[in-house]
C-alpha positions, -999 to +999 in steps of 0.1 A: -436+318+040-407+342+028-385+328+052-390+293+047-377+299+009-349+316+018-338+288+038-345+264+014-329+285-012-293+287+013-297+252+019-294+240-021-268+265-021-248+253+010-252+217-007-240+228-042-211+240-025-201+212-002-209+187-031-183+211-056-157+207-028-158+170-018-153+165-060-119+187-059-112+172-030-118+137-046-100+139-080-080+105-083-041+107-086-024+094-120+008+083-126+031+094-154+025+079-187+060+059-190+047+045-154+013+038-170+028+020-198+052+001-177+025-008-155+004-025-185+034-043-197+039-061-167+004-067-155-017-065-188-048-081-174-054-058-144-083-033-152-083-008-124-053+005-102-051+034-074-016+053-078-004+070-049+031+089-050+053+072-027+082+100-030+095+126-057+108+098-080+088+071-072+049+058-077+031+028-062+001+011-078-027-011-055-047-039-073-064-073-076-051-094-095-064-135-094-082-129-062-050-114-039-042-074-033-013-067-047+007-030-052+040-025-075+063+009-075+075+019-106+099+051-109+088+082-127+105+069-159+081+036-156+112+013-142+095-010-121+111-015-085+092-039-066+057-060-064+043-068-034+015-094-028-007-099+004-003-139+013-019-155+048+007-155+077-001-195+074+020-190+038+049-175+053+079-201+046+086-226+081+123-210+078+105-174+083+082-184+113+112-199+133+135-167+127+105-147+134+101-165+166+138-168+175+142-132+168+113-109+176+099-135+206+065-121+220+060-101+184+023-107+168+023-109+127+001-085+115+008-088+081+027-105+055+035-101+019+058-119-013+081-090-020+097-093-055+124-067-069+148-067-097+175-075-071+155-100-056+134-131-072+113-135-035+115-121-002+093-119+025+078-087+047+061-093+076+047-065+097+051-073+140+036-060+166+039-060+204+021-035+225+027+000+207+056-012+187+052-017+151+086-040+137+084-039+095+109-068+088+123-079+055+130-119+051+143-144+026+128-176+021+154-195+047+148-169+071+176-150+068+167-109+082+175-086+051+167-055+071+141-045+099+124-005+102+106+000+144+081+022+145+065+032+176+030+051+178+047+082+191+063+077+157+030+076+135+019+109+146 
């Protein structure tokens, strides 16, 4: 009987223990409060955003906003830098799908997204793949390239 307590005793230990951990482990990441504030300026209706920091300088945000996932980077001083929103690869502009198919032939679209910076009033990212190669490529609306990042698995490891 003696035994059977102990163990019961080390087991509500051992999972008071792993349950203090996974909440240390768990604590949500906040961005400065200029970044904050910035953020609610330019998307005052959106209740509940995950910050994740991108580099030393720089913070990006991931949200809903009217039904579509969206995620903006704002700089430590709360200077916003870009907005991206998820669209279908059916939304991607006809100019895009030719260049994409003139340019990256035998490339699958993985992903697409309206990519708006202070530079830049709409541009469009599209993520390719073919076999283990991952293409990121940048776009405007007449299906000009902008600029193009290969990765390759090897790469991602």
């Amino acid at each position: 009987m003696r035994k059977s307590e102990n163990m019961k005793y080390l087991t509500l230990v051992a999972c008071f223990c792993l349950g203090l951990l996974s909440t240390s482990c768990a604590q949500k990441t906040s961005a400065p409060d200029a970044v904050n504030n910035a953020f609610k300026a330019r998307f005052p209706t959106v209740q509940k955003v995950k910050w994740d920091k991108e580099a030393e300088n720089e913070w990006e945000g991931e949200f809903r906003m009217n039904g579509k996932e969206m995620s903006a980077n704002f700089n430590a001083d709360g200077a916003w830098l870009e907005t991206e929103t998820e669209i279908k690869k059916s939304g991607l502009p006809q100019a895009v799908k030719d260049a994409i198919a003139a340019q990256f032939a035998g490339y699958k679209v993985e992903e697409a997204a309206l990519v708006e910076t202070p530079d830049m009033a709409s541009a469009y990212e599209v993520e390719l793949e073919k076999g283990e190669t991952t293409i990121e490529a940048l776009f405007k609306g007449d299906g000009t390239l902008i600029k193009q990042k290969t990765e390759s698995e090897d790469d991602e490891d």
